[in-house]
ZATI-21222 format. One record per residue (C-alpha): residue number from 1; residue in three letters; chain; x, y, z. Coordinates in nm, 2 decimals. Layout:
% residues N
r seq = NUM | type = ALA | mol = A | px = X | py = Y | pz = Z
...
//
This chain:
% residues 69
r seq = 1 | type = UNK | mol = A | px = 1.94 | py = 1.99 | pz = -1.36
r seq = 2 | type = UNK | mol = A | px = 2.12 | py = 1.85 | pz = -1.08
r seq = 3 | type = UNK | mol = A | px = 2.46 | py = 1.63 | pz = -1.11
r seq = 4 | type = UNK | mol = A | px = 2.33 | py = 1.24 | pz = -1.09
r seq = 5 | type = UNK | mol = A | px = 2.39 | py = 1.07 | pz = -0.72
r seq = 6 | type = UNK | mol = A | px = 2.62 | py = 0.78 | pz = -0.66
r seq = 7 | type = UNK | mol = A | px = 2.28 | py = 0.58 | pz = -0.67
r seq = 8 | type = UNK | mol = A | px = 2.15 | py = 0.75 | pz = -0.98
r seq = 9 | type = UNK | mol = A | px = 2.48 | py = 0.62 | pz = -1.13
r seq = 10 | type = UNK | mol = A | px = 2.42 | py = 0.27 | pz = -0.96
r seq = 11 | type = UNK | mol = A | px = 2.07 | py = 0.27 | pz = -1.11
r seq = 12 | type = UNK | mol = A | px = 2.16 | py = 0.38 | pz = -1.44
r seq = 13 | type = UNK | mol = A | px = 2.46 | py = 0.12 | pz = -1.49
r seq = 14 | type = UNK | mol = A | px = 2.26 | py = -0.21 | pz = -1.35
r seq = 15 | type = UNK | mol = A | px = 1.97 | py = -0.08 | pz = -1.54
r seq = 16 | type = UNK | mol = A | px = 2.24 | py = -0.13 | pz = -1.89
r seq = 17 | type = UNK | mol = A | px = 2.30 | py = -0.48 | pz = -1.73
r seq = 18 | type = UNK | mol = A | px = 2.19 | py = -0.81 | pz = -1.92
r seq = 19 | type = UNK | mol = A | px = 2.29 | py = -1.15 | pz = -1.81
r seq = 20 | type = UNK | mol = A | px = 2.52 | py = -1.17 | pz = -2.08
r seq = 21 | type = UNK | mol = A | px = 2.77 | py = -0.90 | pz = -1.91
r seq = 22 | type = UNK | mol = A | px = 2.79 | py = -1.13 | pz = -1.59
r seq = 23 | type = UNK | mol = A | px = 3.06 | py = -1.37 | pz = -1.53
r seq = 24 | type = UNK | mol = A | px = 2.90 | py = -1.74 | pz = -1.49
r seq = 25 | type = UNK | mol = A | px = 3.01 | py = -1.73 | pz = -1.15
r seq = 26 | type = UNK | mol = A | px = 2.82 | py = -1.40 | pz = -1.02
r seq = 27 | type = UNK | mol = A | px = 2.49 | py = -1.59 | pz = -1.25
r seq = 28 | type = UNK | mol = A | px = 2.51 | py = -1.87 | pz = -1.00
r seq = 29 | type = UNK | mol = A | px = 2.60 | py = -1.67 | pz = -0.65
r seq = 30 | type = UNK | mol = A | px = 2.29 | py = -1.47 | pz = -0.75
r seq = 31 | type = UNK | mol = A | px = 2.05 | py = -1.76 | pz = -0.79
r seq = 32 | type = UNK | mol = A | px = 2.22 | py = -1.97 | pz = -0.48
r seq = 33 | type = UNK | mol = A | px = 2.07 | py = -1.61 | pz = -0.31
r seq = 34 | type = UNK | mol = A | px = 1.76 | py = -1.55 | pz = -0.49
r seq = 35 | type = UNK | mol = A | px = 1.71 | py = -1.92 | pz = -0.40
r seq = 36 | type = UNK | mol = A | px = 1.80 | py = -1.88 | pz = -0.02
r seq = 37 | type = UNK | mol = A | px = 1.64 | py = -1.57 | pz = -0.03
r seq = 38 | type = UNK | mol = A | px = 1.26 | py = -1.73 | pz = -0.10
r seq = 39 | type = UNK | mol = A | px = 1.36 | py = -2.08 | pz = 0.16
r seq = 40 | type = UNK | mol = A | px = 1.39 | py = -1.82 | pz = 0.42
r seq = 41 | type = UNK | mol = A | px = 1.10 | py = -1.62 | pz = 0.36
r seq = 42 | type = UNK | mol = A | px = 0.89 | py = -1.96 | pz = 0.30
r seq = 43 | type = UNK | mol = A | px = 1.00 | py = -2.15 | pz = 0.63
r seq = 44 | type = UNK | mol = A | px = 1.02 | py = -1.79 | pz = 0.83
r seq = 45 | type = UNK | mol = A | px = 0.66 | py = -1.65 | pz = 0.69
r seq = 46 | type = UNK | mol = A | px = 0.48 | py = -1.79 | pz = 0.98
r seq = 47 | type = UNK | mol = A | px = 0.73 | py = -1.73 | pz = 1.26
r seq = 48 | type = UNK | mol = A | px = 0.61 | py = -1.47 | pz = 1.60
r seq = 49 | type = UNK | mol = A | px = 0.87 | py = -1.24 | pz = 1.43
r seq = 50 | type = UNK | mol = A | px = 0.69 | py = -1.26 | pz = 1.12
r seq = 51 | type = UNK | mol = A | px = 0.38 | py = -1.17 | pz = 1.25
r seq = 52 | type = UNK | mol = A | px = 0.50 | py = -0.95 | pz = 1.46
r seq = 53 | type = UNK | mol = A | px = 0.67 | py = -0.75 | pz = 1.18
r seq = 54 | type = UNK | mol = A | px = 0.31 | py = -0.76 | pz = 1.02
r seq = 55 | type = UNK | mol = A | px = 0.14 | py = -0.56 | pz = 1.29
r seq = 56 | type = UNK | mol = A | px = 0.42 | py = -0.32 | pz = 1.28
r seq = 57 | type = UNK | mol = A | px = 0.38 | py = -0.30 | pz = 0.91
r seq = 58 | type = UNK | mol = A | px = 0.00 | py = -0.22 | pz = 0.91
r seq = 59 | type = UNK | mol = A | px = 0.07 | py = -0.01 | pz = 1.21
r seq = 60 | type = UNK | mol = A | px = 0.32 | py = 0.21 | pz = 1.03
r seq = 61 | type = UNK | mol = A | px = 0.15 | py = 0.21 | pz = 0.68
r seq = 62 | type = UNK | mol = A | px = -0.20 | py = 0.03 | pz = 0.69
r seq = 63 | type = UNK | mol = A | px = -0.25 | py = -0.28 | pz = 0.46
r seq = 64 | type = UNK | mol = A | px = -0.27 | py = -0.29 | pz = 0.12
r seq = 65 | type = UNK | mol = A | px = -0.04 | py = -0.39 | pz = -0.19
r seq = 66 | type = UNK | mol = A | px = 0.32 | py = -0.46 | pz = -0.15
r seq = 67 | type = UNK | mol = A | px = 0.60 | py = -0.33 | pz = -0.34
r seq = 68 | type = UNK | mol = A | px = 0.80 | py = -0.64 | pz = -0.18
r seq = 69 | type = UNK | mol = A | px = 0.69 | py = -0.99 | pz = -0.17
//
């Protein structure tokens, strides 16, 4: 077995996480983000960079489902 990576650690402590371990604060920077997060990818889904990422995207891996979005 091999000695867990920073990451692994990372993984394994959000993963322990509930909402109820966050101070209010961090609860409302994360949905101010999750928020901004969707605005931008809303107004910027039908920008020439967007599309342009696309063709790279399908160039690089060829459509199909989405992990993200």
């Amino acid at each position: 077995m091999h000695d867990a990576s920073a990451i692994d650690k990372l993984a394994e402590f959000i993963s322990q996480l509930s909402a109820r371990d966050l101070p209010d604060s961090a609860l409302q920077m994360a949905r101010r983000c999750l928020v901004d997060t969707v605005g931008a990818a809303v107004v910027g889904h039908r920008t020439d960079a967007a599309a342009a990422t696309r063709g790279v995207a399908l160039e690089l891996v060829g459509a199909g489902p989405s992990r993200i979005w």
